[in-house]
Each structure stands twice: as C-alpha cells, then as structure tokens.
C-alpha positions in Angstrom: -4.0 0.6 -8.6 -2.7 2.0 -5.3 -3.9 5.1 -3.8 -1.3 4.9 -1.2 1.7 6.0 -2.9 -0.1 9.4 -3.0 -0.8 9.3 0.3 1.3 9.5 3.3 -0.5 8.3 5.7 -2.2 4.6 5.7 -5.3 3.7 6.6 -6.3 0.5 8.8 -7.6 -1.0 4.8 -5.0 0.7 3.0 -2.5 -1.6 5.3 -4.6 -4.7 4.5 -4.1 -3.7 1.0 -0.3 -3.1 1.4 0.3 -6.9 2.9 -1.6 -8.3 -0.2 0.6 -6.2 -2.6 3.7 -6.5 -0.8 3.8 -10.1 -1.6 3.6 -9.2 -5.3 4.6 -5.6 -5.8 7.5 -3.7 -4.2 7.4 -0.5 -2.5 8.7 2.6 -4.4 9.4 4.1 -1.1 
C-alpha cells in the first residue's frame, strides 16, 4: 500500500519507500 500516489509531494521516508518499491513495482506516473 502506497500513500504516495495520492500525494504529490514525497517525503524524505516516502522516497526510502519509493527506492524499495521501484525495484518491484512501477510507477503509475
């Protein structure tokens, strides 16, 4: 579960997040 994709701006743990998930999941941006 991401809360990012409702939010537009990242935070400093939301970007720690992002680099784990990138690896697996794909950005619907």
């Amino acid at each position: 579960i991401i809360e990012i994709q409702n939010g537009p701006y990242l935070g400093e743990d939301d970007i720690v997040r992002l680099q784990d998930d990138f690896g697996r999941l794909r950005p619907s941006r």
